[in-house]
N, C-alpha and C positions, 0 to 999 in steps of 0.2 A: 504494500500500500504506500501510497507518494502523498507529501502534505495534502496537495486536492482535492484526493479520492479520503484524506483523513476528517478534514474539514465538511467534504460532504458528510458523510458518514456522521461524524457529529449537530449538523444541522436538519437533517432525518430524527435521528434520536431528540431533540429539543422539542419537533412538532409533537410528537408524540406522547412526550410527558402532559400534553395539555389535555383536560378532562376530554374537552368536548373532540378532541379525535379519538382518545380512548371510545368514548362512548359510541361517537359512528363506523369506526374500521372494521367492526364484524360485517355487517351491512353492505358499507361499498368492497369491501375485497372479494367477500363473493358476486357483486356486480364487476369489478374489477375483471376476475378469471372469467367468467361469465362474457364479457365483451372480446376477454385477447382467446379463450380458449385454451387457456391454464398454461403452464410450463409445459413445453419449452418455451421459451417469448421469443420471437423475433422482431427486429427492430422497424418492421412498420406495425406491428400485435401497438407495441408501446407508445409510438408517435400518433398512428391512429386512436390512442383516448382521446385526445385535444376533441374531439366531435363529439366527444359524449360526457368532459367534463361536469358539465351543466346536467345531465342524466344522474351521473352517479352521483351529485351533487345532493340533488332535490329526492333521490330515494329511502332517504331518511327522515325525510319530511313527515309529521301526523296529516291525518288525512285532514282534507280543508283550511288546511296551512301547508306553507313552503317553509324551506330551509330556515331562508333568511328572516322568519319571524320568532326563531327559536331564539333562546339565549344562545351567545356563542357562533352563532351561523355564521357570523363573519368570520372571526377566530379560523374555524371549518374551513371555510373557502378558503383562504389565504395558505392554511395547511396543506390541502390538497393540490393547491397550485405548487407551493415549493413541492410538495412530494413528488408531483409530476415532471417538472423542470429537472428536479436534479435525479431523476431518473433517467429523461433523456439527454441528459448529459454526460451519463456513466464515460468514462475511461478520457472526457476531455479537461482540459485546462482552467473551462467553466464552472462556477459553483454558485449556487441559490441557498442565501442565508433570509432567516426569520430574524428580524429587529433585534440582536442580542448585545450588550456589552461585551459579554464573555467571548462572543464569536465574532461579530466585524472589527475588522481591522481598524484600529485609533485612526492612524491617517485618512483613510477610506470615508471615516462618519464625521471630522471635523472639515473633511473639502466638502461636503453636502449643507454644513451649516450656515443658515441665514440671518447676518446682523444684520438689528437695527436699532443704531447709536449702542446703547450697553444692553437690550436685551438678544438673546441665542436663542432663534428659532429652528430646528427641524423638521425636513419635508413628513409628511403621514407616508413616508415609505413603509409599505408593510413588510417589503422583503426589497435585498439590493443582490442585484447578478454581478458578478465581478470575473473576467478574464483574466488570468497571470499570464504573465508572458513566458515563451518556450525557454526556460532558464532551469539547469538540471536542480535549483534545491527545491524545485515546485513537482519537479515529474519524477525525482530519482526513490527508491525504495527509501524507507523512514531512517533504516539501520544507518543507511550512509549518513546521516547529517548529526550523527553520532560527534563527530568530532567539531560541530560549526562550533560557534560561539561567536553571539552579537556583538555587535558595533558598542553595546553599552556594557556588552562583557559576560550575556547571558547565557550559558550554557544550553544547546537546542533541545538536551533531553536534561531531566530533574526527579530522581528515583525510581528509574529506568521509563519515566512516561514522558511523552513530547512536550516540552514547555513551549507550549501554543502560543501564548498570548502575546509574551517576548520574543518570540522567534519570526511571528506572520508580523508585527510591528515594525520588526528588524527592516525586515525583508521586501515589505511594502514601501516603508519609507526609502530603501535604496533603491527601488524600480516603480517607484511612483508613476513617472514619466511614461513607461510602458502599460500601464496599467489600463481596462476597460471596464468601464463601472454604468449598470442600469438601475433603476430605481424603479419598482415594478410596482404601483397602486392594486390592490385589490377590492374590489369592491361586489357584494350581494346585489346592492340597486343601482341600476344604468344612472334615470335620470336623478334622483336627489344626491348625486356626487359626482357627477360631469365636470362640475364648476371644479372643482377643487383639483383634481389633477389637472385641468386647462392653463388654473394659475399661478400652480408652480412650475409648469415644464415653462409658462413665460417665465418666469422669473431667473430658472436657470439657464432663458438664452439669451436674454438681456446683456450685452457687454457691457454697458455704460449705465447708471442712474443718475438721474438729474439731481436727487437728493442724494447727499456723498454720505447721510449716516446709514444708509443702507449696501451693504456686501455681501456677497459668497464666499464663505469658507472663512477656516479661522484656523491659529496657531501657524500661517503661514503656508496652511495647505488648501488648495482651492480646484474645483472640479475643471475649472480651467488648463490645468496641469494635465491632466490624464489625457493617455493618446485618444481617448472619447469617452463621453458622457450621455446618457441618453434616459429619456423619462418614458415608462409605457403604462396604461389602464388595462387591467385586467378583470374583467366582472362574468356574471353567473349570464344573463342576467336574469334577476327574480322579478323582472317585470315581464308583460305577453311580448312573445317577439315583434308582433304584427305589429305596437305600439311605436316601432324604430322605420323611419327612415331615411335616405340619406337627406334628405330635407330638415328632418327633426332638430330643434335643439342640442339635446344629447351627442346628437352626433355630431353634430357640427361643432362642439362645446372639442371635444377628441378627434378630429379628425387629423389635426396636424404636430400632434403628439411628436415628438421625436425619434420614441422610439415605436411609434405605433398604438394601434386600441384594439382589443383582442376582448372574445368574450369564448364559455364553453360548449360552444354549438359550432354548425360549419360553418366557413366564411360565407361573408353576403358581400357581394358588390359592392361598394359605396355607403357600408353599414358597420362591418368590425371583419376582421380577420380571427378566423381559427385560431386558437393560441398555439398550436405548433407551429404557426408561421411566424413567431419571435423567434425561434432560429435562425433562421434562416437570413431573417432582419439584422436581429443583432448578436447573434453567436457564431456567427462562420469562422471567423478569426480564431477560434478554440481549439483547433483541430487541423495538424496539417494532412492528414490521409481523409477528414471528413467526418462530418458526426455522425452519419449514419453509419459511417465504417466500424467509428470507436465503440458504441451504441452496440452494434452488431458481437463484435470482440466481448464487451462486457457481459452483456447479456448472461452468457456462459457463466458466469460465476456469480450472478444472483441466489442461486441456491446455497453457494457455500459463504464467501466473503462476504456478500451484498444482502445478504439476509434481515439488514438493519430496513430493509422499504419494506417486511413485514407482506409481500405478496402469497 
């Protein structure tokens, strides 16, 4: 296992701890096997969920209610989304983290903060995608980085376990510059939070403000720096589809999104893309044989290694 595949791993495990996917995962896993037709998976069985997110979503639903009215149903979505992401992610460079201290990188969360004059605002990123760039202390097995020790003098491993925290810090702040960072909105209801992901992806592509006590990024780190930056809305959605179209508000609120507006049904023309077409958008870079290829390779060892996705 290489930090990446480590870090996944550990951000699977996080979702999980949260009641409200304890309490749905029996549910959708049997709709899960159910759609791919169980192990073995292959890597269209996988990519092909993106069409039925919003399926397995809502089957937990009580009757005459939807997910999204439950406690928690947002929680849920957002779960489900990283779980799906960093599945189709397996064996790349890409990783889908949940909002964590523990697990985003320092550098990573103070380039996404927004002064203004002396208060710190943070985007409602429910989840950030991050690309490391092809650098062996990212892809190499764990054993080797045995001997790193950080810039601040941290030893990479601490009682024979990977000292994370200081080690992805390190490592971030030296290859900041190569770094690719999305910020992935999740959201249950299309239209009562359109607005909000609209007005932060402006804010983060603003270069200039006319009012100077407002900024991107703090402690000297800023999303400016990264070899790119990109904002996307992810939703169920828990409204009737026929309510969307490309006329609508909603969509028009998303449309010019940075990194795109995706929801878990098929694409629509001029309405949302399929969320497995945020790959494609903005993960290509993760993979120099291909994601589908890596995807394909990993696959294989979901039963033994990968056991943490719980399929």
């Amino acid at each position: 296992m290489n930090l990446c595949e480590h870090l996944r791993q550990k951000s699977i495990e996080s979702i999980f701890k949260m009641k409200t996917m304890q309490d749905v995962w029996p549910t959708w896993q049997k709709h899960i096997n159910k759609l791919t037709g169980g192990a073995p998976y292959s890597a269209g069985d996988i990519l092909d969920l993106g069409d039925h997110l919003s399926e397995i979503f809502t089957s937990t639903g009580e009757s005459g209610r939807n997910q999204s009215s439950l406690a928690g149903g947002g929680a849920a979505w957002e779960g489900l989304v990283c779980w799906y992401m960093n599945l189709c992610l397996l064996g790349s460079r890409a990783v889908v983290i949940k909002q964590s201290k523990s697990l985003v990188p320092d550098p990573i969360a103070h380039s996404a903060t927004v002064k203004y004059n002396n208060f710190k605002s943070n985007t409602e990123s429910d989840l950030i995608g991050i690309i490391f760039p092809d650098r062996n202390e990212y892809t190499c097995n764990l054993e080797e980085l045995r001997s790193f020790i950080t810039l601040q003098g941290n030893p990479a491993y601490k009682n024979s376990e990977i000292n994370y925290k200081p080690l992805i810090n390190d490592l971030v702040d030296r290859d900041f510059n190569a770094l690719e960072v999305s910020v992935i909105q999740c959201k249950t209801n299309w239209n009562d939070n359109a607005q909000i992901p609209m007005l932060w992806d402006m804010i983060y592509r603003t270069k200039e403000f006319i009012d100077t006590g407002i900024a991107v990024g703090d402690k000297s780190y800023s999303i400016r720096d990264l070899s790119r930056f990109s904002y996307c809305f992810v939703t169920v959605p828990s409204n009737k589809k026929d309510k969307f179209k490309p006329t609508s508000t909603s969509v028009q609120r998303v449309r010019s999104l940075s990194g795109g507006n995706y929801w878990g049904k098929a694409s629509e023309d001029a309405v949302a893309q399929n969320v497995s077409e945020i790959f494609t958008r903005n993960y290509s870079t993760a993979s120099s044989k291909g994601l589908r290829t890596d995807l394909s390779v990993a696959l294989k060892t979901v039963t033994k290694g990968c056991s943490y996705f719980r399929l």
